[in-house]
C-alpha positions as YAML, in Angstrom:
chain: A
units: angstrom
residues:
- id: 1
  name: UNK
  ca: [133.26, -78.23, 76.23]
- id: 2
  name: UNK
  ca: [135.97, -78.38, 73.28]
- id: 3
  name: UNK
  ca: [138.78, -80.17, 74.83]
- id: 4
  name: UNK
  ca: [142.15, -77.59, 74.71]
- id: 5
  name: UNK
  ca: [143.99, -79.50, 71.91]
- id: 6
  name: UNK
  ca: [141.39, -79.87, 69.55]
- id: 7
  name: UNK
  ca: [142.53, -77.28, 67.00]
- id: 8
  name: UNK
  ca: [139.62, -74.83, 67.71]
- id: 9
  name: UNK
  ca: [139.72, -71.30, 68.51]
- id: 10
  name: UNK
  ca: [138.36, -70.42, 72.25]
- id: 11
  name: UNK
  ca: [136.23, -67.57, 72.31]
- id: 12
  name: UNK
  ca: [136.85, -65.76, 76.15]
- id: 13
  name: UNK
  ca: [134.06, -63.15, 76.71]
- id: 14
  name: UNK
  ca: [135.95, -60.47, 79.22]
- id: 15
  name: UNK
  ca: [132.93, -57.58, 79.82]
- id: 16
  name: UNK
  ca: [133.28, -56.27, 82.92]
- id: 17
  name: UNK
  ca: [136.99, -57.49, 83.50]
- id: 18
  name: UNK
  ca: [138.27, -53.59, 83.19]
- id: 19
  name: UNK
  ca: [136.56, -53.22, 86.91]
- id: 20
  name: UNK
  ca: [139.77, -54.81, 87.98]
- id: 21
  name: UNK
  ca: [142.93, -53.04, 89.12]
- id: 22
  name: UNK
  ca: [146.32, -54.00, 87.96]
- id: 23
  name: UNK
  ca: [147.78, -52.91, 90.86]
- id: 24
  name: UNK
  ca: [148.14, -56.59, 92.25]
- id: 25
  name: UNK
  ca: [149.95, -57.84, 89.60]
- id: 26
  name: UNK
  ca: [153.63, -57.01, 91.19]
- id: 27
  name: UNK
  ca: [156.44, -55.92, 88.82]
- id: 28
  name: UNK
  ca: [157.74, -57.34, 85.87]
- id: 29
  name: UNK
  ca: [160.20, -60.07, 85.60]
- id: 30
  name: UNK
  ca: [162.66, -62.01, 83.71]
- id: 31
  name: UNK
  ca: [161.90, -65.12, 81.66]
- id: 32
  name: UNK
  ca: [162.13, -67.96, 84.25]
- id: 33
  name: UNK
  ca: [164.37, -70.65, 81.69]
- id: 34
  name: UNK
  ca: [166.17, -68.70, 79.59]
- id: 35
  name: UNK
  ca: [167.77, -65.06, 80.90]
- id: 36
  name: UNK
  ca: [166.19, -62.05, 79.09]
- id: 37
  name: UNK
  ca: [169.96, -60.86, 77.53]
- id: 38
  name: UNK
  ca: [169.84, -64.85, 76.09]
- id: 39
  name: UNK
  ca: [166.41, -64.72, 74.73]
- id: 40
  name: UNK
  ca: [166.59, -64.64, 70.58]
- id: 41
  name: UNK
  ca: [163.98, -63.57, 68.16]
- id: 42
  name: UNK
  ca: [161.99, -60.27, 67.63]
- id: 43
  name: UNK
  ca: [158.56, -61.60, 69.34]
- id: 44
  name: UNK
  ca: [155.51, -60.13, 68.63]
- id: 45
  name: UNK
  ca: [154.07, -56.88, 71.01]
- id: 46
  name: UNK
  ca: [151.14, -57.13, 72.76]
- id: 47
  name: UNK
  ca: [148.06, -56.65, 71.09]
- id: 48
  name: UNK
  ca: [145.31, -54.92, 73.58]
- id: 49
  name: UNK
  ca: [141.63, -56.28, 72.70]
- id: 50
  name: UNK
  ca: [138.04, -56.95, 74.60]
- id: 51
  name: UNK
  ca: [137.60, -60.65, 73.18]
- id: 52
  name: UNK
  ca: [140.32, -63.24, 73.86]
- id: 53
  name: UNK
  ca: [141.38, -66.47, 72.78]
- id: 54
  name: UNK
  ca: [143.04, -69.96, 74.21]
- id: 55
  name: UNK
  ca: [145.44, -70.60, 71.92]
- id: 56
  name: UNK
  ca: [145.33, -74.57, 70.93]
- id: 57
  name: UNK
  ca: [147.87, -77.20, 72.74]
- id: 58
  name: UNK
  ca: [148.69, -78.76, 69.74]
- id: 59
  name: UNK
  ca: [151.92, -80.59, 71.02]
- id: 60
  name: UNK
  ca: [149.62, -81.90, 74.06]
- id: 61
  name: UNK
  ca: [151.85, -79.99, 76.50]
- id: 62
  name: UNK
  ca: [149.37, -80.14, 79.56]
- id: 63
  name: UNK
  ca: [148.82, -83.84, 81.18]
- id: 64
  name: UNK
  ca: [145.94, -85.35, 82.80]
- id: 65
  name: UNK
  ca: [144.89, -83.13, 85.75]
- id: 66
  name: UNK
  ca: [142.29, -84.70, 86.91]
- id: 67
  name: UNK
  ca: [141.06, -82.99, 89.74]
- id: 68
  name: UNK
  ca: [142.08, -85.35, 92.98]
- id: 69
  name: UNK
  ca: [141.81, -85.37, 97.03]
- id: 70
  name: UNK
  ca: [145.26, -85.16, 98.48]
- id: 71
  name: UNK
  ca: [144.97, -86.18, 102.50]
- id: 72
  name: UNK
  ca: [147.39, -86.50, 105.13]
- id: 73
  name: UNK
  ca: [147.78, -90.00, 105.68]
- id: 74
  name: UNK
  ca: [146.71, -90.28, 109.00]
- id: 75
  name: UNK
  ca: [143.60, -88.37, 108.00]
- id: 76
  name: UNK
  ca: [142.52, -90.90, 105.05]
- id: 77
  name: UNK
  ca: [139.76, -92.44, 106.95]
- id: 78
  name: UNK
  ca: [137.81, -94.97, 105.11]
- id: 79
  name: UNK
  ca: [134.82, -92.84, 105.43]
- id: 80
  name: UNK
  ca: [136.70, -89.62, 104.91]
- id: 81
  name: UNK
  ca: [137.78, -91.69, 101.26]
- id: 82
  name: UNK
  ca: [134.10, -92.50, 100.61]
- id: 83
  name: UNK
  ca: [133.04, -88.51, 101.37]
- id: 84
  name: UNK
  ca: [135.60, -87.29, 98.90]
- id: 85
  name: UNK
  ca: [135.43, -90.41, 96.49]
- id: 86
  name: UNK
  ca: [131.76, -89.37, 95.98]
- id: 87
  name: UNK
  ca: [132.31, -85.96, 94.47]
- id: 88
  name: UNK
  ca: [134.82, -87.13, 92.25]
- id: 89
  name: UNK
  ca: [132.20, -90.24, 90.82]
- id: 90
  name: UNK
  ca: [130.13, -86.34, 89.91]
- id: 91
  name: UNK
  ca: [132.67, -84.09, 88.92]
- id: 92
  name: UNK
  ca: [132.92, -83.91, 85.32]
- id: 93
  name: UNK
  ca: [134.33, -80.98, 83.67]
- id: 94
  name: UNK
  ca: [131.07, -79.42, 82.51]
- id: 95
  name: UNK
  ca: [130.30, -79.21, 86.03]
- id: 96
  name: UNK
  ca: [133.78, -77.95, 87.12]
- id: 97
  name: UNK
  ca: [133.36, -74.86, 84.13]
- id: 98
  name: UNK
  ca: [129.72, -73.73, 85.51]
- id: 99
  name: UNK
  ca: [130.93, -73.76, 88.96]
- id: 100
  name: UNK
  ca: [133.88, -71.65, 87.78]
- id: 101
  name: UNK
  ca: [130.95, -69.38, 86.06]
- id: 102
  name: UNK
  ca: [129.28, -69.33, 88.72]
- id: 103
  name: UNK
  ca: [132.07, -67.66, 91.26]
- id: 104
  name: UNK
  ca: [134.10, -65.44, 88.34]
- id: 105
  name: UNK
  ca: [131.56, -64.51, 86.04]
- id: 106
  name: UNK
  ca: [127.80, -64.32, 88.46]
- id: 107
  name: UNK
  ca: [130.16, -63.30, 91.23]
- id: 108
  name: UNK
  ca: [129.01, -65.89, 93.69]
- id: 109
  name: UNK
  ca: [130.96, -66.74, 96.79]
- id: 110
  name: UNK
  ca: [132.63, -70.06, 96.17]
- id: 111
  name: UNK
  ca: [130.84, -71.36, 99.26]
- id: 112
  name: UNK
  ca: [127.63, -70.70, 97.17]
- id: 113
  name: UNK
  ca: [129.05, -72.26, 94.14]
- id: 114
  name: UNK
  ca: [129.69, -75.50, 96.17]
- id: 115
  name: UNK
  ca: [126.23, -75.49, 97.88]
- id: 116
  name: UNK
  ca: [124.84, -75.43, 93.67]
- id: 117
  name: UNK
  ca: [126.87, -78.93, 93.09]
- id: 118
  name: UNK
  ca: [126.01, -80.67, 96.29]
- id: 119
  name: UNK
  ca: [122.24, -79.94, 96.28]
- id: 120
  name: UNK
  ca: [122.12, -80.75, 92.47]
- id: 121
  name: UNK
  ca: [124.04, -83.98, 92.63]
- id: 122
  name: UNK
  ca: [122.79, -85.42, 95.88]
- id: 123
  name: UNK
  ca: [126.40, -86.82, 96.91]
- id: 124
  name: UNK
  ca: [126.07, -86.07, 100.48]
- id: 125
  name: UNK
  ca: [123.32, -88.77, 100.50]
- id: 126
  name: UNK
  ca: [123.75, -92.29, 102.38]
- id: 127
  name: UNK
  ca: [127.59, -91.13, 103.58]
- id: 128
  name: UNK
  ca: [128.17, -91.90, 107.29]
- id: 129
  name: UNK
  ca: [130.96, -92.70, 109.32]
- id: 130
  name: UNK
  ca: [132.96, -90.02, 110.16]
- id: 131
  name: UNK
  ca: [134.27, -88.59, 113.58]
- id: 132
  name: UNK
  ca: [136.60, -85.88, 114.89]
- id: 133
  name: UNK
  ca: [137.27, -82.75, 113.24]
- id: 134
  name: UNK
  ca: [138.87, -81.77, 110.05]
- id: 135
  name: UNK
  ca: [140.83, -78.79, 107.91]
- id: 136
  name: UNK
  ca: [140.34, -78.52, 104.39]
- id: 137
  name: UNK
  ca: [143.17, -76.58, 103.07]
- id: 138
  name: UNK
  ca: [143.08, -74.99, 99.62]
- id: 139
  name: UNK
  ca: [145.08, -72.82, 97.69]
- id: 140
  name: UNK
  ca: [145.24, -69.10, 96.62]
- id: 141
  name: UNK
  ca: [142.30, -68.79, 94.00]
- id: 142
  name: UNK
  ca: [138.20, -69.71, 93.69]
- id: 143
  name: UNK
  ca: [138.21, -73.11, 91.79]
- id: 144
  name: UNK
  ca: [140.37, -74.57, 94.41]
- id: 145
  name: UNK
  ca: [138.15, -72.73, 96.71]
- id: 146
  name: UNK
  ca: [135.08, -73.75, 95.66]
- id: 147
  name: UNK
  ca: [136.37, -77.40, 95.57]
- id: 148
  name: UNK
  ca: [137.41, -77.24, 99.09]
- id: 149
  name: UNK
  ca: [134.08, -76.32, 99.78]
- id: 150
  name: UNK
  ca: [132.34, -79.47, 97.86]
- id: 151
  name: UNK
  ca: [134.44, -81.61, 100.40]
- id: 152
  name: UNK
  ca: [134.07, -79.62, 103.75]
- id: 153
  name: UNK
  ca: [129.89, -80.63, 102.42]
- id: 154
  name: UNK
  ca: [130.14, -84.18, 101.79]
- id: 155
  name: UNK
  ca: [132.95, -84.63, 105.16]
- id: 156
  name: UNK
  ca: [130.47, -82.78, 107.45]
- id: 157
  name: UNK
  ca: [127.65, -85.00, 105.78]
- id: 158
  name: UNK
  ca: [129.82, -88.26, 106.51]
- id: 159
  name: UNK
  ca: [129.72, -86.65, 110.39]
- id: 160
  name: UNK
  ca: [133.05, -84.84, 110.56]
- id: 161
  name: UNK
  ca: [133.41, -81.47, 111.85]
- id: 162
  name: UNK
  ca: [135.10, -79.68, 109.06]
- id: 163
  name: UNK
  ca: [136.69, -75.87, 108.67]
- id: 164
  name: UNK
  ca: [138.39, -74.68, 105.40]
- id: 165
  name: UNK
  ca: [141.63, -72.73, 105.49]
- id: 166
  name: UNK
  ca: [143.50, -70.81, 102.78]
- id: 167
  name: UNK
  ca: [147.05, -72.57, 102.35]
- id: 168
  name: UNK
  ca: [149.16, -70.51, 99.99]
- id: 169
  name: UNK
  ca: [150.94, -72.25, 96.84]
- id: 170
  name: UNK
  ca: [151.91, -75.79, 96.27]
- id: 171
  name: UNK
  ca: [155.31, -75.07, 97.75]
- id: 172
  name: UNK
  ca: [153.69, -74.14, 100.83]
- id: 173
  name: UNK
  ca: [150.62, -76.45, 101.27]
- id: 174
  name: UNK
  ca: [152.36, -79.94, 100.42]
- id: 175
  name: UNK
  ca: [154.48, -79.15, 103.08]
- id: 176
  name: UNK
  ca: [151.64, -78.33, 105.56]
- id: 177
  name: UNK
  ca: [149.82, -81.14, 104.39]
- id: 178
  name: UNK
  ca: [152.60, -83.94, 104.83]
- id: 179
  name: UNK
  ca: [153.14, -82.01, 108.95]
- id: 180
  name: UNK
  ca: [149.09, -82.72, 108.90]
- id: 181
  name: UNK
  ca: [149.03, -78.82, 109.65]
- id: 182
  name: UNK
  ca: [145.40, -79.87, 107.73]
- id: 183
  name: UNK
  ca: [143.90, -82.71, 106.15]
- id: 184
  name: UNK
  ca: [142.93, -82.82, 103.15]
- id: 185
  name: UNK
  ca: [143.22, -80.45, 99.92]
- id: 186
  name: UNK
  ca: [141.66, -80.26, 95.76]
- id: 187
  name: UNK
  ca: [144.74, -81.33, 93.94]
- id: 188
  name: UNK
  ca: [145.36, -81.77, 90.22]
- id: 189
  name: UNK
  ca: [146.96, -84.83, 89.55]
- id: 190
  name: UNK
  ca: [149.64, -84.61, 87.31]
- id: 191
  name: UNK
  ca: [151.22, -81.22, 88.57]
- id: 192
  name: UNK
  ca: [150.97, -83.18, 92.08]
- id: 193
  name: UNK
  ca: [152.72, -86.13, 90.43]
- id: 194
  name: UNK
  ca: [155.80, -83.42, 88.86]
- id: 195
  name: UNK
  ca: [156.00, -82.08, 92.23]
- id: 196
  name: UNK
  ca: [156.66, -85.55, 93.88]
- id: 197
  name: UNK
  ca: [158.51, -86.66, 91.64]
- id: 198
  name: UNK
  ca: [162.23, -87.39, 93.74]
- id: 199
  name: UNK
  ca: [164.38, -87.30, 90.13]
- id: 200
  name: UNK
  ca: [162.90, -83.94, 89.02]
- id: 201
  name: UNK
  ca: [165.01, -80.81, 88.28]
- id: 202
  name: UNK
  ca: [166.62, -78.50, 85.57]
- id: 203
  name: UNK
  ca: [166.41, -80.38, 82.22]
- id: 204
  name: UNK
  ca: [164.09, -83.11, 83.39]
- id: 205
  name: UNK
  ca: [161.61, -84.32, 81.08]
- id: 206
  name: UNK
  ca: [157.53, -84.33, 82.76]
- id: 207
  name: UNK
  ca: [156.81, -87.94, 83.77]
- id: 208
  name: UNK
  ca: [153.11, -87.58, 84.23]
- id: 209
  name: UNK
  ca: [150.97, -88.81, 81.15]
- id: 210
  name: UNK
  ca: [147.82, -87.31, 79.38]
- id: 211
  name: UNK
  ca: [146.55, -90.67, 80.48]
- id: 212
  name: UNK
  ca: [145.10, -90.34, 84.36]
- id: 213
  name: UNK
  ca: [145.88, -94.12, 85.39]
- id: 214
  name: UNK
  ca: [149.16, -94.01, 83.67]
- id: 215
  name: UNK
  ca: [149.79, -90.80, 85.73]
- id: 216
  name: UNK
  ca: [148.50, -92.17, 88.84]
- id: 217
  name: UNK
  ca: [150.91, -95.47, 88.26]
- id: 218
  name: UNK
  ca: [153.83, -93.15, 87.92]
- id: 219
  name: UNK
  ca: [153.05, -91.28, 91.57]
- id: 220
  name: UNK
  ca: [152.07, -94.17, 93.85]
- id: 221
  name: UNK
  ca: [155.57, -95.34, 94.49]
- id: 222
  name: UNK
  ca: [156.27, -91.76, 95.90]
- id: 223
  name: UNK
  ca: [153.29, -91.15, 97.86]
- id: 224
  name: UNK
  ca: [154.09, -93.10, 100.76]
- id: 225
  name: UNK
  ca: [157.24, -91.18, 101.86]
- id: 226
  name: UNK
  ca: [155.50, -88.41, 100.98]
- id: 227
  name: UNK
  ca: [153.21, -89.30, 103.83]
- id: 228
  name: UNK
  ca: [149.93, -88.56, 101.08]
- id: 229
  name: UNK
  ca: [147.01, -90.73, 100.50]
- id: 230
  name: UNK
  ca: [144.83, -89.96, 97.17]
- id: 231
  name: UNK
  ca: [140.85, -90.17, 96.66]
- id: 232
  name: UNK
  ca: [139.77, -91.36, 93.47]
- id: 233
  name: UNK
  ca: [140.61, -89.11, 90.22]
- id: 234
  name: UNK
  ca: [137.20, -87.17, 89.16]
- id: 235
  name: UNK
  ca: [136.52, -87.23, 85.68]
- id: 236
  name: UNK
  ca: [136.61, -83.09, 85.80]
- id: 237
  name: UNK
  ca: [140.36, -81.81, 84.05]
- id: 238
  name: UNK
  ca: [141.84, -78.43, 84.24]
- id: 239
  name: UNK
  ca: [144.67, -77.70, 82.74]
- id: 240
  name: UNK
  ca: [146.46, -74.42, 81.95]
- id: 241
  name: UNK
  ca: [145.56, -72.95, 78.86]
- id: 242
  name: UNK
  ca: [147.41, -69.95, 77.24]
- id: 243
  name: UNK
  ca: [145.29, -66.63, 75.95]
- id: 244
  name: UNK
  ca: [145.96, -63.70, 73.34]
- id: 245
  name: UNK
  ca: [143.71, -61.81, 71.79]
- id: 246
  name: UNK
  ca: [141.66, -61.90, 69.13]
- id: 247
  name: UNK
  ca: [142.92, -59.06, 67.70]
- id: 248
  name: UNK
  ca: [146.66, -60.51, 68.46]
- id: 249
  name: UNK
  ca: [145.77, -63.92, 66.63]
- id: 250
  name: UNK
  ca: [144.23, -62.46, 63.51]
- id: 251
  name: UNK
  ca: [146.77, -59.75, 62.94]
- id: 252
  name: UNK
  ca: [149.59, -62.89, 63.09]
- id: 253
  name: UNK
  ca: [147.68, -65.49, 62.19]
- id: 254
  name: UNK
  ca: [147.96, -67.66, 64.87]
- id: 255
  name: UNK
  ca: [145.48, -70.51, 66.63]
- id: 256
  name: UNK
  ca: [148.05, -72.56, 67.77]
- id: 257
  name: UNK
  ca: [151.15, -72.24, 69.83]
- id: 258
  name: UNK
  ca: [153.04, -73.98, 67.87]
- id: 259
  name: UNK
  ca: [152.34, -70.74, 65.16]
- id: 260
  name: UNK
  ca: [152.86, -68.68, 68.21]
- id: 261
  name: UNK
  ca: [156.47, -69.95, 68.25]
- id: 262
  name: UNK
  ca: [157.37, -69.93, 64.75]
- id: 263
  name: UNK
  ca: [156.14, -66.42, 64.63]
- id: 264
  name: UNK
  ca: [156.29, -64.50, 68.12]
- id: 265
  name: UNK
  ca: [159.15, -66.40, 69.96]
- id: 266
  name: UNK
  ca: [161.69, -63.54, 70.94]
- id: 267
  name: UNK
  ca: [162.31, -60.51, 73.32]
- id: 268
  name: UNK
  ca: [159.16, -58.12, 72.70]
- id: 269
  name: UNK
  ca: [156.47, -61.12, 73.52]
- id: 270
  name: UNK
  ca: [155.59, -61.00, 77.21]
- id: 271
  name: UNK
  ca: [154.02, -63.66, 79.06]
- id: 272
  name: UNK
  ca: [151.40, -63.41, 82.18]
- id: 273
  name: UNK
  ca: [150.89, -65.89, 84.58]
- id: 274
  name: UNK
  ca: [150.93, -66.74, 88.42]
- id: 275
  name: UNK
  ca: [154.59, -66.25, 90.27]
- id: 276
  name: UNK
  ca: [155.31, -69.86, 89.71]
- id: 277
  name: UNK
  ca: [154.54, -70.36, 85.96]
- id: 278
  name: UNK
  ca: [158.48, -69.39, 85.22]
- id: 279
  name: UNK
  ca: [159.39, -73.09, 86.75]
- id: 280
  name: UNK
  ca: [156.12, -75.13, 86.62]
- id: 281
  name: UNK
  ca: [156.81, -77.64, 83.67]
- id: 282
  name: UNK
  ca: [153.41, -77.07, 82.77]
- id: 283
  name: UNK
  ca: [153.62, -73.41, 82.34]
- id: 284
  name: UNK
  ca: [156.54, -70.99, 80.89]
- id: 285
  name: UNK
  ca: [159.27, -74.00, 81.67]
- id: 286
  name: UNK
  ca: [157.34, -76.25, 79.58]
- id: 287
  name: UNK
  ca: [156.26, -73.87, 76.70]
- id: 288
  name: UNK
  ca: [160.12, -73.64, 75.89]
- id: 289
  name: UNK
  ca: [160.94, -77.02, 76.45]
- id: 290
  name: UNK
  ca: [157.78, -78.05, 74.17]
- id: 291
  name: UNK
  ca: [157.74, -75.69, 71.87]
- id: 292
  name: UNK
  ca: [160.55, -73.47, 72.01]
- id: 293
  name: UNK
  ca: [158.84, -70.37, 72.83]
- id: 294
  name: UNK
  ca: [161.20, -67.62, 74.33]
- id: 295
  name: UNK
  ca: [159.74, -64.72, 76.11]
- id: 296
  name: UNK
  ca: [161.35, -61.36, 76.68]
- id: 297
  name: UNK
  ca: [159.25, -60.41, 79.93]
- id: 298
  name: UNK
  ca: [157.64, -62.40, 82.39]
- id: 299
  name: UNK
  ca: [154.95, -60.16, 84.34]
- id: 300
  name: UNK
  ca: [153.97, -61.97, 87.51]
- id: 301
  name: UNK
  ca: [149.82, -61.88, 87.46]
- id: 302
  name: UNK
  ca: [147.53, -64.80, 87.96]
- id: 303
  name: UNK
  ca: [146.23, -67.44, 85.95]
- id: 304
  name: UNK
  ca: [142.72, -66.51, 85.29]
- id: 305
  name: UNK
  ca: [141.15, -62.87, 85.95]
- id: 306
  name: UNK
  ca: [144.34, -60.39, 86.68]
- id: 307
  name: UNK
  ca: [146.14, -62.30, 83.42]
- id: 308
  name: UNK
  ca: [142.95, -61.71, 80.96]
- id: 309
  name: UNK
  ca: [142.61, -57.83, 82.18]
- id: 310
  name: UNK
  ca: [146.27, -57.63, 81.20]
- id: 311
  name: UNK
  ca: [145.49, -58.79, 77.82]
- id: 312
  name: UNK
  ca: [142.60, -56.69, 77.20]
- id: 313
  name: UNK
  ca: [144.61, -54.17, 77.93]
- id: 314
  name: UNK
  ca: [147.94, -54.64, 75.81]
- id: 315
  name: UNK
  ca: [149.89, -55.28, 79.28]
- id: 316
  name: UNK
  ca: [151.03, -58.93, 77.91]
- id: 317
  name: UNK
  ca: [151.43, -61.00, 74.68]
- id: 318
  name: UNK
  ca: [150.28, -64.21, 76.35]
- id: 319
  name: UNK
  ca: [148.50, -64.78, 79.55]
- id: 320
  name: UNK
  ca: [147.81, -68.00, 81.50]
- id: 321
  name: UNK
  ca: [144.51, -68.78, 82.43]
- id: 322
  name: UNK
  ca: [142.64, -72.07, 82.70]
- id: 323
  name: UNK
  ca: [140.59, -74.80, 80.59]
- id: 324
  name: UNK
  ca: [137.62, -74.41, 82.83]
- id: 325
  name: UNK
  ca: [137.30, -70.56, 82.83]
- id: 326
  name: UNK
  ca: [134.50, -69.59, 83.57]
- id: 327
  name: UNK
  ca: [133.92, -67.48, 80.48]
- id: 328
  name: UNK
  ca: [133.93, -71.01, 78.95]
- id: 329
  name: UNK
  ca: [130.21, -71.64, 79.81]
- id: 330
  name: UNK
  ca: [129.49, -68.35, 77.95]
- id: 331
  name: UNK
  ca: [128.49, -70.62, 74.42]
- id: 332
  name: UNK
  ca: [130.48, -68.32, 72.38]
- id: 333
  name: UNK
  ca: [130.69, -69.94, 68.70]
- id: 334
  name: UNK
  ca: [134.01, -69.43, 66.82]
- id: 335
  name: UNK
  ca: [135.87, -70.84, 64.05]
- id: 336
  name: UNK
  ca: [137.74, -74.06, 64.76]
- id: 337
  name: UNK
  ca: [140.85, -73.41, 62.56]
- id: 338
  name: UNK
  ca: [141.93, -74.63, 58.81]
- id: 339
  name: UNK
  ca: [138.55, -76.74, 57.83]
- id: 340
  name: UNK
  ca: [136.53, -73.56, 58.51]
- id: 341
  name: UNK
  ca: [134.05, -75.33, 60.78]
- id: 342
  name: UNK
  ca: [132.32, -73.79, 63.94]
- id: 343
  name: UNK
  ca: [131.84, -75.46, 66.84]
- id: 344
  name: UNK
  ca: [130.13, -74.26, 70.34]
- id: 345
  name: UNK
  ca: [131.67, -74.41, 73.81]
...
């Protein structure tokens, strides 16, 4: 995979994403940081299109999140560690965009998805241990799904009894998870380590790095009141990544967001993402802060499948989806920006 600030072009195949109804994506909203009557700039319309694109991170906006076991503390058993610590030694990113593939684009149950990595990989073999039952939580969408699948495998394997349980938003779940309402969730480091962090609010700069043990230094003071013990960080990143189309990009000339912002800042451009992006430092918070980008319209969708249907269908400038979509595995080749090269996902 092209890492998401390489200054490449990502090629999103979206066939078949029409079968979806918008009527899930709730009602329009106002730009989360700066109030739509404030917002200056024309912006650029949206741009409907059947072929999208991730536009590249060239200010390195999105931080190392590494894919990581959050437990309750009580729950962090030594052989609960070694259960989880074992898909994280497998879990590369490759793996983490064909499991995506597997669930959004084959339309395989994420329980399926998970059974694929642990048969392939072998990591429920030689763990042992375990006692007593556990709850998996994970949040509202498949890769988190699917991931909370990989360790209910490798927990039962160790000789837990394990369940999985849907647990909302990370508003919701941390707070479920420090009450031990379950035991252990798929958590993305730095996001996790923005969310903990005690001095954070309006204005604050992000104090997780790109860098995953520089990250993890940063947290580890706050864990322990947070009443959270962490696995080990798989190799496996995903970070948001932000999607026009093709059509948008070569009518304005833009692969990067920083060209996004010099050119479509302002009131027409409209941005999709999940109800949170407005205030996640790592979504429409940090694309002003970073880059200055002003939107007109925030539309609350997803980030992944509701978010690309919006853009294929001129219902958003921008949407939010991920840099382990599934389309990813897809091979698609496409130019990689000012050199002229090509270079396959």
């Amino acid at each position: 995979m092209t890492p998401i600030n390489k200054k490449t072009l990502t090629a999103l195949p979206v066939a078949g994403l029409l079968a979806f109804s918008l009527a899930a994506c709730g009602s329009p909203g106002s730009s989360g940081t700066t109030a739509p009557e404030d917002v200056t700039g024309d912006g650029c319309e949206p741009i409907a299109g059947e072929e999208l694109v991730a536009l590249v991170d060239d200010k390195n906006l999105q931080a190392s999140e590494n894919i990581i076991a959050a437990f309750h503390a009580e729950s962090a058993t030594d052989a609960a560690l070694a259960a989880v610590n074992a898909v994280s030694a497998e879990l590369t990113t490759e793996w983490l965009i064909n499991l995506n593939k597997q669930v959004d684009v084959d339309r395989d149950t994420p329980a399926v998805a998970a059974e694929t990595f642990l048969d392939e990989t072998g990591v429920t073999e030689g763990l042992s241990g375990g006692s007593g039952s556990l709850v998996v939580g994970h949040a509202d969408w498949s890769e988190s799904e699917t991931m909370a699948n990989i360790y209910s495998g490798v927990l039962e394997a160790a000789g837990f009894e394990v369940t999985t349980q849907s647990v909302g938003n990370r508003e919701a779940y941390l707070t479920a998870l420090q009450e031990g309402q379950f035991d252990v969730m798929p958590e993305y480091a730095a996001s996790l380590t923005e969310f903990l962090n005690p001095d954070a609010g309006p204005g604050t700069d992000p104090v997780a790095s790109s860098d995953i043990t520089e990250t993890l230094t940063t947290v580890e003071p706050w864990l322990a009141d947070a009443g959270i013990v962490l696995g080990e960080p798989a190799e496996a990143v995903d970070a948001n990544a932000y999607a026009v189309t093709t059509t948008f990009a070569e009518e304005h000339g833009i692969s990067t967001l920083s060209e996004f912002a010099e050119k479509c800042s302002g009131k027409a451009s409209i941005l999709g993402g999940p109800a949170e992006c407005p205030d996640r430092p790592y979504c429409q918070l940090g694309l002003e802060q970073v880059y200055g980008i002003q939107f007109g319209q925030f539309k609350s969708l997803d980030i992944g499948t509701l978010s690309k249907q919006a853009l294929v269908t001129g219902e958003i400038t921008v949407g939010t989806v991920t840099s382990t979509d599934g389309s990813l595995a897809e091979g698609v080749t496409v130019p990689s920006g000012p050199e002229g090269d090509t270079e396959e996902e």
